[in-house]
C-alpha positions as CSV (number, residue, x, y, z in Angstrom):
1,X,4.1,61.7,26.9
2,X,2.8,65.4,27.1
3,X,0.4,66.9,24.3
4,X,0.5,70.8,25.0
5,X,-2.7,72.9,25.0
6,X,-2.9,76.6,25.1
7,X,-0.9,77.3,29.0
8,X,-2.0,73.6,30.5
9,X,-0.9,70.1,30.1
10,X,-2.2,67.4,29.6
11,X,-1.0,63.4,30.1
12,X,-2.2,61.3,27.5
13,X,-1.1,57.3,27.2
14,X,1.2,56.2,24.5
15,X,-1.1,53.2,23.9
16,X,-4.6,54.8,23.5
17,X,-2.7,57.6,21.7
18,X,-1.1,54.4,19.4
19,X,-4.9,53.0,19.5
20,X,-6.8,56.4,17.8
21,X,-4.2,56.9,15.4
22,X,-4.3,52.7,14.0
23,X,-8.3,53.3,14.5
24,X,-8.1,56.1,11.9
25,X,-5.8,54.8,9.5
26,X,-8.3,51.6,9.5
27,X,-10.7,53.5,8.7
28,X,-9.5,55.6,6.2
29,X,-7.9,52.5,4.7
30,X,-11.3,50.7,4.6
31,X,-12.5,53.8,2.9
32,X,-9.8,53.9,0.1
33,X,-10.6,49.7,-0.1
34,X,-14.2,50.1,-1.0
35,X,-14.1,53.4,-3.0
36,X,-11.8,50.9,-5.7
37,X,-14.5,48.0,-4.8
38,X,-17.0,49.8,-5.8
39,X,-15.1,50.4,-9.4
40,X,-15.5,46.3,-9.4
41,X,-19.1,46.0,-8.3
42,X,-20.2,48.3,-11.1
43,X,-18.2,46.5,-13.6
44,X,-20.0,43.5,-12.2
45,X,-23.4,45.3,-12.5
46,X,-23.0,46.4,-16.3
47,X,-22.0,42.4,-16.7
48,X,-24.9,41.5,-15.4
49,X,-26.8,44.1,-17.1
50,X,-26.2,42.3,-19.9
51,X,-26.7,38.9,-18.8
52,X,-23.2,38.3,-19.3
53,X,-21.9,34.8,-17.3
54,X,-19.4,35.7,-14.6
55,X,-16.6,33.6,-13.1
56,X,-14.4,34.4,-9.8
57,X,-11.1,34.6,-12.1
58,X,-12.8,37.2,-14.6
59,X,-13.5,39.1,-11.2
60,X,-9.6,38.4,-9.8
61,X,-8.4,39.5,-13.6
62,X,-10.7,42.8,-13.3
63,X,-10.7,43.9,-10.0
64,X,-6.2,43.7,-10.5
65,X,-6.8,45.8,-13.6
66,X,-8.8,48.4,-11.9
67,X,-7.5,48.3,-8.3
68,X,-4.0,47.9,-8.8
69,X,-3.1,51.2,-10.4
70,X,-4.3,53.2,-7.1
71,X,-1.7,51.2,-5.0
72,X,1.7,51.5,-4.6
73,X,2.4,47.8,-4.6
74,X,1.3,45.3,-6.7
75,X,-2.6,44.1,-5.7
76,X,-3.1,40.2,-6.0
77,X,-6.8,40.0,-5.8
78,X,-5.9,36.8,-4.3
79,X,-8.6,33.8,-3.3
80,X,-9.0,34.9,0.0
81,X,-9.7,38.8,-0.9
82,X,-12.4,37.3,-3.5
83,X,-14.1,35.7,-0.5
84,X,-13.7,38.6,1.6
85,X,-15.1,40.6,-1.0
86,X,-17.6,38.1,-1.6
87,X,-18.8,38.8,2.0
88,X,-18.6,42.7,1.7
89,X,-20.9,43.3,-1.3
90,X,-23.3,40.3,-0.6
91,X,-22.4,38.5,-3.5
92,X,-23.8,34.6,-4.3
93,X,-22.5,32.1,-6.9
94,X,-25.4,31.1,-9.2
95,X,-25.4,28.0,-11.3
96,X,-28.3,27.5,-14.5
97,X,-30.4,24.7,-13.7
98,X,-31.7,22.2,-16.1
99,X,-35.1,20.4,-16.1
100,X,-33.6,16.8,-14.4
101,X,-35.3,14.0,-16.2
102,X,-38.0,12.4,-14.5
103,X,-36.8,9.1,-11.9
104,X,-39.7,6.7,-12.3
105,X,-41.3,6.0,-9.2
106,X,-40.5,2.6,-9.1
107,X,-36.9,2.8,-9.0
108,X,-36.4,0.8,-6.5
109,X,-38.3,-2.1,-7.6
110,X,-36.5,-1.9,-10.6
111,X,-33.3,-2.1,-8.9
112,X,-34.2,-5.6,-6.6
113,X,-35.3,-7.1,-9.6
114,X,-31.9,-6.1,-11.8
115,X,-30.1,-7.4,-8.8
116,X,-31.9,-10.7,-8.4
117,X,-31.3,-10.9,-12.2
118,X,-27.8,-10.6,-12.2
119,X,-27.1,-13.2,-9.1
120,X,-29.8,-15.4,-11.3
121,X,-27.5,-15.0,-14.7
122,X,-24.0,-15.4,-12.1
123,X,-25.9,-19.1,-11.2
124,X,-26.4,-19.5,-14.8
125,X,-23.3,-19.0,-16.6
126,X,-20.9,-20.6,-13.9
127,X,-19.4,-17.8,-12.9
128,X,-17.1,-18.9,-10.1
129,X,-17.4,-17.8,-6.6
130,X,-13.9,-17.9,-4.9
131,X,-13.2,-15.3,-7.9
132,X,-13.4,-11.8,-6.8
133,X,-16.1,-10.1,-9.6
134,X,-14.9,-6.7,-10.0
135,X,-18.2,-5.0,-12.4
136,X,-17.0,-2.8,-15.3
137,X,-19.3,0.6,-16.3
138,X,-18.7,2.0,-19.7
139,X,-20.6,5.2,-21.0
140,X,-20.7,7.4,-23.6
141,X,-20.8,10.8,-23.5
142,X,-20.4,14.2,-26.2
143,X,-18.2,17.0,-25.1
144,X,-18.5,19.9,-27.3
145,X,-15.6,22.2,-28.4
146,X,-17.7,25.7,-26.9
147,X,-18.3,24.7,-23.7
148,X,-20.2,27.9,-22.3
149,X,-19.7,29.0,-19.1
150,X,-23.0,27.8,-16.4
151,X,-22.0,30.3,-13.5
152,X,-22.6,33.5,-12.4
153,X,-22.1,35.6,-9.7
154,X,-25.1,38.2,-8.4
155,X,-25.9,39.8,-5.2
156,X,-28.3,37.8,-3.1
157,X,-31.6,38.0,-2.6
158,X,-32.4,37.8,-6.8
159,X,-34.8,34.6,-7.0
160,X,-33.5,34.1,-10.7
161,X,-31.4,35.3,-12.7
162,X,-30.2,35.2,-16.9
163,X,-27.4,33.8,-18.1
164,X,-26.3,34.7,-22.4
165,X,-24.7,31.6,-23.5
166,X,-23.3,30.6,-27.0
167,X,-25.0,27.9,-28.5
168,X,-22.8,24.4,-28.4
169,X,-23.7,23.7,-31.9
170,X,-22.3,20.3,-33.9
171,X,-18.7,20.8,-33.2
172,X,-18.0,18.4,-30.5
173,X,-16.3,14.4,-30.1
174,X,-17.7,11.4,-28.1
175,X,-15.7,10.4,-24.9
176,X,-16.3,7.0,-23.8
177,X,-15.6,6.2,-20.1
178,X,-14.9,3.3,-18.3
179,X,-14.3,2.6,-14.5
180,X,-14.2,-0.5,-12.6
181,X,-15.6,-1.9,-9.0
182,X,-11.8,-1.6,-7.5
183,X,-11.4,1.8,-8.8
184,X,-9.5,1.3,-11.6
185,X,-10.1,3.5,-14.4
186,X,-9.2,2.3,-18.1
187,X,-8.1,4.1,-21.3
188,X,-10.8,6.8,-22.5
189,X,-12.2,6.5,-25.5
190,X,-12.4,9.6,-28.2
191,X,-14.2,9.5,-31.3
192,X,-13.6,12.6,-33.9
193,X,-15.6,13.4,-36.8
194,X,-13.5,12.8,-39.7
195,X,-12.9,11.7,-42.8
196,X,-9.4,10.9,-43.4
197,X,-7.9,8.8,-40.9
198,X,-5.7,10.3,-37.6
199,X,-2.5,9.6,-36.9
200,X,-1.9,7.1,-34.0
201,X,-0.7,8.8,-31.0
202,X,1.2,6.6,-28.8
203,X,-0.4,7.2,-25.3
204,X,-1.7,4.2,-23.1
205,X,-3.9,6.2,-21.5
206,X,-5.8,6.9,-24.6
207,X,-7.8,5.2,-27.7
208,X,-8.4,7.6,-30.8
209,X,-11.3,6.5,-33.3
210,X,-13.3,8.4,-36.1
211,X,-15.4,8.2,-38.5
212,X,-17.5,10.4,-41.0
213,X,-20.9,10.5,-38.4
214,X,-18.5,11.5,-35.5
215,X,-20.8,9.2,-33.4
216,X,-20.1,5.7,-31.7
217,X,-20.6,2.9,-33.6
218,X,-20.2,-1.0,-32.9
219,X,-17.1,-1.9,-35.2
220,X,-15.6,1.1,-32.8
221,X,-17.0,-0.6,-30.0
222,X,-16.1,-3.9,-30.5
223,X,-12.5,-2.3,-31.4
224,X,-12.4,-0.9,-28.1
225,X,-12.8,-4.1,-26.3
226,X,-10.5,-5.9,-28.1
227,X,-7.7,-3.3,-27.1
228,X,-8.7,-2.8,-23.4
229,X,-11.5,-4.8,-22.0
230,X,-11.4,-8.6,-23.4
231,X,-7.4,-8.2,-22.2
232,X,-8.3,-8.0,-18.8
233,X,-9.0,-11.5,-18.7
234,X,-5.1,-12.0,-18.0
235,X,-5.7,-11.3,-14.1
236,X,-6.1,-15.0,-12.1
237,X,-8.4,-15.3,-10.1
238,X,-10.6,-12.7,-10.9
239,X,-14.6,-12.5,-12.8
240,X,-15.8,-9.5,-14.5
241,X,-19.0,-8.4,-15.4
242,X,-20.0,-5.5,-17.7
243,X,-22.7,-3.1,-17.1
244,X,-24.4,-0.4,-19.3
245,X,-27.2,1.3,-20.3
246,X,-30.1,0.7,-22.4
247,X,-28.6,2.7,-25.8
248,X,-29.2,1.3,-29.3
249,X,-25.5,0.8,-30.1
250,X,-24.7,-1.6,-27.0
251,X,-27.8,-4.1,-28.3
252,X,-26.3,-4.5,-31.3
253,X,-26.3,-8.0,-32.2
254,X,-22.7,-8.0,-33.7
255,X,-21.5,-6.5,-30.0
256,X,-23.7,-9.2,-28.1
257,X,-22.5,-12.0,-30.3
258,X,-18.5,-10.5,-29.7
259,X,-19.2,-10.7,-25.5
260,X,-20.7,-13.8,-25.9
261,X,-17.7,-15.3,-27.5
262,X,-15.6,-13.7,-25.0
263,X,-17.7,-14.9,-22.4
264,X,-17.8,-11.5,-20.5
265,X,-20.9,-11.5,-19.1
266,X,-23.2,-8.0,-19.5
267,X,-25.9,-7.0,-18.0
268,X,-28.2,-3.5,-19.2
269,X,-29.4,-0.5,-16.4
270,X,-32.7,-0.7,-16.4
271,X,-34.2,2.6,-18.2
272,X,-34.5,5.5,-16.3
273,X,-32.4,4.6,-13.4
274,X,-28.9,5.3,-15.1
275,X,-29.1,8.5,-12.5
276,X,-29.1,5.8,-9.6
277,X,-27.5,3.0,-10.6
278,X,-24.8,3.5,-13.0
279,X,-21.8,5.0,-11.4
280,X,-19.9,7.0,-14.6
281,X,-23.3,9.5,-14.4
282,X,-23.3,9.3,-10.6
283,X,-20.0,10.2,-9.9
284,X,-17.7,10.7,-13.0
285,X,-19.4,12.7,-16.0
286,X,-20.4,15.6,-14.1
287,X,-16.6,16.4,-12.4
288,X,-15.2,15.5,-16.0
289,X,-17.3,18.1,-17.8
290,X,-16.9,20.8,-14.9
291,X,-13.2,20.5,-15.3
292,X,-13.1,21.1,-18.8
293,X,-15.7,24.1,-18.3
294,X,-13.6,25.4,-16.2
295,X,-11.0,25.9,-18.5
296,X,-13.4,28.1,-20.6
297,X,-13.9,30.1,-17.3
298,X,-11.4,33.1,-18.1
């Protein structure tokens, strides 16, 4: 290929002549990419401005809205660009922090003597060992209607950072959980506040109580182990064992008296160790809420 200039010549390669031209383009394309990013990371900045929480789909829904009008296709704003974009303005995910209840410092003492209790109290009440003893945890837990985002997004370097959030207030229902030692999760437990009675919904997944307090209570309770635990026993071959925390409403002596009858033996976390030991706030309640956040993410 021959470029002319003035009377000479001059020989130029096709593929470094290809190369500049791709190189410019690049460049001018990169330019055009971060003069509409920028229209995102001061949207981003106002947000913050106002301590506003941010999440990465209110960034996808914006940075379409104000990006997608200077191209000539439709613009996705897709996962991947977020984390590119991520990279390109320095931005870091924040998450408000909470003051973690205090772990008493002997923990583990707690733990070899709740142990040596329950092998003691297996001795005791017979249970037999050629059974396989699968444990049951059940837990409480509110889940209010306004759950307010906890996540942000701010460029890095900022030690801490202010999130606005909408108070919870009293609008929310008790979930009870329950999971067993073989993985086995049974039917949640919901308790509305209500005063006139809900209809039954037909779901075997599900147990639907209320009552005027909204909270837990042992007829409730006891209700719930009729329908799912105490049926249990129809497996062969097989011991279970129930274990729960130190609240009020599981010393009750009209629940103790029921699990007596039933002879399901119990046993209680010893206080301040339900962050260690018991395995709905280890590993369940905190992947249950964030999905149900989540949803409040927009």
């Amino acid at each position: 290929m021959k470029v002319h200039q003035g009377d000479g010549s001059q020989n130029i390669q096709p593929n470094k002549l290809n190369y500049k031209i791709r190189k410019k383009r690049k460049g001018l394309c990169q330019n055009f990419q971060k003069w509409n990013e920028w229209l995102v990371i001061e949207w981003i900045s106002n947000q913050r401005i106002n301590k506003l929480p941010l999440s990465m789909k209110s960034i996808q829904n914006k940075a379409k809205e104000l990006i997608e009008p200077a191209y000539k296709k439709t613009f996705n704003a897709s996962k991947g660009w977020f984390q590119k974009f991520q990279q390109r303005w320095k931005l870091s995910r924040r998450v408000s922090t909470y003051l973690q209840t205090q772990i008493k410092d002997d923990c583990i003492k707690e733990l070899q003597k709740w142990h040596a209790g329950l092998r003691t109290q297996r001795i005791e009440e017979g249970i037999n060992k050629q059974n396989q003893i699968i444990f049951i945890n059940f837990d409480e837990t509110a889940v209010f209607y306004n759950l307010s985002s906890i996540k942000t997004y701010e460029t890095k370097g900022k030690k801490e950072i202010v999130i606005k959030t909408v108070s919870s207030g009293k609008q929310r229902i008790i979930v009870g959980l329950t999971v067993m030692s073989n993985q086995f999760k049974l039917p949640i437990l919901c308790i509305f506040k209500s005063n006139q009675k809900i209809q039954s919904i037909n779901n075997n997944k599900l147990v639907v109580a209320q009552n005027e307090s909204g909270w837990i209570t042992d007829s409730i309770l006891i209700d719930y182990l009729e329908k799912i635990i105490f049926n249990l026993k129809i497996f062969e071959n097989m011991s279970f064992y129930l274990i729960w925390d130190q609240c009020p409403i599981h010393k009750k002596e009209s629940l103790i008296k029921q699990l007596k009858e039933r002879n399901l033996p119990f046993s209680f976390i010893p206080p301040g160790c339900t962050s260690l030991f018991q395995p709905i706030d280890i590993s369940i309640n905190k992947p249950f809420k964030d999905k149900l956040r989540n949803q409040f993410d927009l």
